[in-house]
N, C-alpha and C positions, 0 to 999 in steps of 0.2 A: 504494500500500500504506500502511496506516492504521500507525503508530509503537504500536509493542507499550502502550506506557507512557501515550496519549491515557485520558484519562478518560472512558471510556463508561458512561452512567448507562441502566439497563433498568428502566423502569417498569411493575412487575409481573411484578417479577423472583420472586415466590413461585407462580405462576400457572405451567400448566402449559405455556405460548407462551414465557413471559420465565425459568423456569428450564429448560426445553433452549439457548436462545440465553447464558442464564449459563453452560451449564454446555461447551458446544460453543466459546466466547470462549475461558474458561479453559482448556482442549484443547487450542486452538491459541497458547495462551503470553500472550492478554492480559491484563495483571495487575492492570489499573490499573480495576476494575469497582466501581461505583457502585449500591446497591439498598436498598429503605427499604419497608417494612411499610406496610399500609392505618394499624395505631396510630402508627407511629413519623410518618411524613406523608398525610395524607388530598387525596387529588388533585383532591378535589373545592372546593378549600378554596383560594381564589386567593392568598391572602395567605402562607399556608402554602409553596404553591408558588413564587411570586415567592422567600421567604426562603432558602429551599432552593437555588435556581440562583445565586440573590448567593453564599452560602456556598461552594457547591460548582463551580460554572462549570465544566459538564463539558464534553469539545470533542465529541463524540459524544452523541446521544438516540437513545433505541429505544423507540418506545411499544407495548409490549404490553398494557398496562391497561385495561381492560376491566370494564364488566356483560356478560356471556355468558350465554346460555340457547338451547331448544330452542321450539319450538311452544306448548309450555303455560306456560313460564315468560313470554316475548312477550307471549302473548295476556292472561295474567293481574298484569302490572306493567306496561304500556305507559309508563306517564309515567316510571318508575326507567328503564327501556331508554332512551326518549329523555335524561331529563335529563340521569343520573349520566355519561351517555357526552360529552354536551356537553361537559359541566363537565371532566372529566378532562383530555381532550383538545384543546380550548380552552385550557385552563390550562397544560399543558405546552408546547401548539407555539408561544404567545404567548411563553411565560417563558423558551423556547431561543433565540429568535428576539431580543427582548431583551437577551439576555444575552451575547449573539454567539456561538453558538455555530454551526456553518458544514453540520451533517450532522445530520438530523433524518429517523429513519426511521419513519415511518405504517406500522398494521400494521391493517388491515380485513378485508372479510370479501366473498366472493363474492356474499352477497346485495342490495352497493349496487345490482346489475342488476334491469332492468325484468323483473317477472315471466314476459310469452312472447316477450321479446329470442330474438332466433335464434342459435341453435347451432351450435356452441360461443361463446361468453361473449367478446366481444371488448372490451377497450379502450374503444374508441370508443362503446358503447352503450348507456357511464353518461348517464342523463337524460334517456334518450328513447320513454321511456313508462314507465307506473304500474309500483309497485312490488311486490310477492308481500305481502298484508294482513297476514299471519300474525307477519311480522318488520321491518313497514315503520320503525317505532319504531327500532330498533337501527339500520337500513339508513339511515336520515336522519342518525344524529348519524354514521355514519361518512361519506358523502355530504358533509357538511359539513366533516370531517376531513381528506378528500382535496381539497377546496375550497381551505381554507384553505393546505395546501400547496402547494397548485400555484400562489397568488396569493404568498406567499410567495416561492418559486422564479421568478416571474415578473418580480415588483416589487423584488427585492430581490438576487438571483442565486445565493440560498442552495442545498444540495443539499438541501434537503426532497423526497423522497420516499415515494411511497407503494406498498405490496407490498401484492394482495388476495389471501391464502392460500384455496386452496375448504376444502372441513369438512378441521377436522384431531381426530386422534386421537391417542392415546401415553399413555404411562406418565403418572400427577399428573392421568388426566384426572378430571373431575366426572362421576360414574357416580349422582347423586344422582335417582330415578325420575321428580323431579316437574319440576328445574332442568336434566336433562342432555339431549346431544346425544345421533339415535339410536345412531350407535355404540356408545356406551358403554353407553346404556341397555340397548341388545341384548347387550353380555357382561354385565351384573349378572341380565336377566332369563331368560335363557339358560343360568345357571348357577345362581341360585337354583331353577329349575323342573327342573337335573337333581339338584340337592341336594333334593329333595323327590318323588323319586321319578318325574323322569320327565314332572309335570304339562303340562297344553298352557299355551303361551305363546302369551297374546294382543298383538298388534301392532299399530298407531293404518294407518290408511286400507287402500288398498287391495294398498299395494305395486309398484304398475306405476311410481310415479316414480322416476326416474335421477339418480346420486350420486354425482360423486366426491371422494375421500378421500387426504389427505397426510401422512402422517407426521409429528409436530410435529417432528423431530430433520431432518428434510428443507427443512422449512420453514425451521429454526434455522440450516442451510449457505444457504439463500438470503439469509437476511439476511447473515450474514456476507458474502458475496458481494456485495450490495451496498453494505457497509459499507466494502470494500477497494476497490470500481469507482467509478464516476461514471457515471452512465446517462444517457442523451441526451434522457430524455422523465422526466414525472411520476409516471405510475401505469403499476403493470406487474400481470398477473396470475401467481399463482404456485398448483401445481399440478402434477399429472400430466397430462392431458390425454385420460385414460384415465375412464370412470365402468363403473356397472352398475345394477340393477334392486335395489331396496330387499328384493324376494324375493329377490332373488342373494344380498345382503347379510345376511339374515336364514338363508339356507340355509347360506352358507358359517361364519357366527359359531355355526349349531348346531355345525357338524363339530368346529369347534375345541373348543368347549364339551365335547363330547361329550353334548349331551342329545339323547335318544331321542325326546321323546314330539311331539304334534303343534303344528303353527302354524295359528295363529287369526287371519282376519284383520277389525279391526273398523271396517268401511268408513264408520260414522256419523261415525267421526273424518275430519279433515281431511286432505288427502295435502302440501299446502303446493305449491311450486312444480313445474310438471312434469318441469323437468329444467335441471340446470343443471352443463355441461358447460363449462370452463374453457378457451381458447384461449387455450397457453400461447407461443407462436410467438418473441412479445419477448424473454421471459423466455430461451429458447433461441436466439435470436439474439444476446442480450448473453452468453451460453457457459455460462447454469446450467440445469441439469435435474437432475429427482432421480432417488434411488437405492433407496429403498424398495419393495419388490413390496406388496401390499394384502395379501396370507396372511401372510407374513412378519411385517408391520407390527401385525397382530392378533392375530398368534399372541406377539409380544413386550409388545402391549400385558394380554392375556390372562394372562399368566405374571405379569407387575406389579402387576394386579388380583388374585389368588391369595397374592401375598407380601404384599400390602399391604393384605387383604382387613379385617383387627383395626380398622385405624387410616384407614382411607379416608373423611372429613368431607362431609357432606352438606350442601350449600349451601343456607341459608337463608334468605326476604328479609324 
């Protein structure tokens, strides 16, 4: 058990990953939390960084820091995907490392796996074949991320680890049309088309590809959970272990919505990977699994898009 008073620094603690894990820490009575703005420190900025961990020598990292997008945001910045992700992340597991500090948690993303890896997503099947075109960009600088940890923990005996969360959603998410994931994209588009009367909403492929989805506030107890354990291996995946049909997805986000009118589906678009199903097995053998049902989880995220609807920022690059 981690001492209430350890100084844990969350980068990308205004994001919607790194404020449920702020805000889920301080929940549980840690008080002693560390977090700093894109203006206040830019992470891409090695020197910046370096100064920052002399100053501050937090005994805890959590890297939630991120470039994030969807299919068009990927396809349409591929070098920001690759670089800013490097540079970030590079820079902080370097500068904890450094600094000695003893607990470095990686936070990526299910897509480091080979596009037709078999199902469910295991562990072992980072690296061994081509990766899904659409998000290889992002997928490489986290690949790299978990790399460097694991040689880290190897070389060195640190507890650098790394948690691959599958798509998440929540409250704080980016609902921004052009930069967001489908989830959220489907409650903004879903409810502008019933605030207009009902309109058909059109939807990018064909729908037949499979998704699962975690709660960011689910995700935010695993890291905790692994912040208080020790785990015996490097990389774990974290998730439900549960998916559905991006039509299921789109059916069930009308209901909550309450839009009436019809779905459009436009198959010119790409459908991205056919399915990518998380085998959460470790994750439940070291004793965490989550607690969010998927209606639940969107019907809470739904209500936070409605309250928040004024003031919700549209990510631009």
């Amino acid at each position: 058990m981690l001492n209430k008073d350890f100084k844990i620094y969350i980068a990308g603690h205004r994001g919607m990953v790194g404020g449920a894990i702020w805000k889920a820490l301080a929940k549980k009575g840690y008080s002693n939390l560390v977090g700093k703005t894109s203006a206040e420190l830019d992470l891409r900025d090695q020197a910046q960084v370096k100064s920052f961990f002399e100053r501050e020598n937090p005994d805890v990292v959590v890297d939630a820091a991120a470039r994030v997008g969807g299919i068009l945001a990927n396809s349409r910045y591929p070098y920001q995907f690759l670089m800013d992700n490097m540079l970030i992340q590079n820079n902080l597991i370097d500068a904890a490392h450094v600094s000695g500090c003893e607990k470095f948690i990686f936070l990526g993303s299910s897509c480091i796996y080979p596009k037709l890896a078999p199902q469910p997503l295991k562990e072992e099947y980072l690296l061994t074949s081509s990766l899904e075109p659409t998000n290889e960009w992002y997928a490489l600088a986290k690949i790299a991320g978990v790399k460097a940890c694991e040689a880290i923990r190897n070389q060195f005996g640190k507890d650098f680890i790394s948690l691959m969360p599958t798509n998440l959603y929540g409250s704080h998410d980016n609902f921004d049309l052009e930069t967001s994931h489908v989830l959220p994209a489907m409650i903004r588009k879903f409810h502008e088309a019933k605030e207009s009367g009902d309109a058909p909403v059109t939807l990018w492929g064909s729908g037949r590809p499979k998704r699962e989805f975690l709660h960011v506030d689910d995700l935010a107890q695993a890291v905790i959970f692994a912040m208080e354990n020790r785990f015996e291996d490097n990389l774990y995946n974290v998730g439900t272990g549960e998916d559905l049909s991006i039509e299921e997805l789109a059916k069930l986000i009308q209901d909550i919505t309450g839009h009436q009118g019809k779905i459009l589906w436009d198959d010119s678009k790409p459908d991205g990977t056919p399915r990518k199903l998380m085998d959460v097995s470790k994750m439940a053998d070291a004793g965490w699994k989550y607690s969010i049902p998927l209606k639940d989880g969107i019907e809470r995220t739904y209500k936070w898009f409605l309250e928040n609807i004024q003031s919700i920022k549209e990510v631009k690059f």
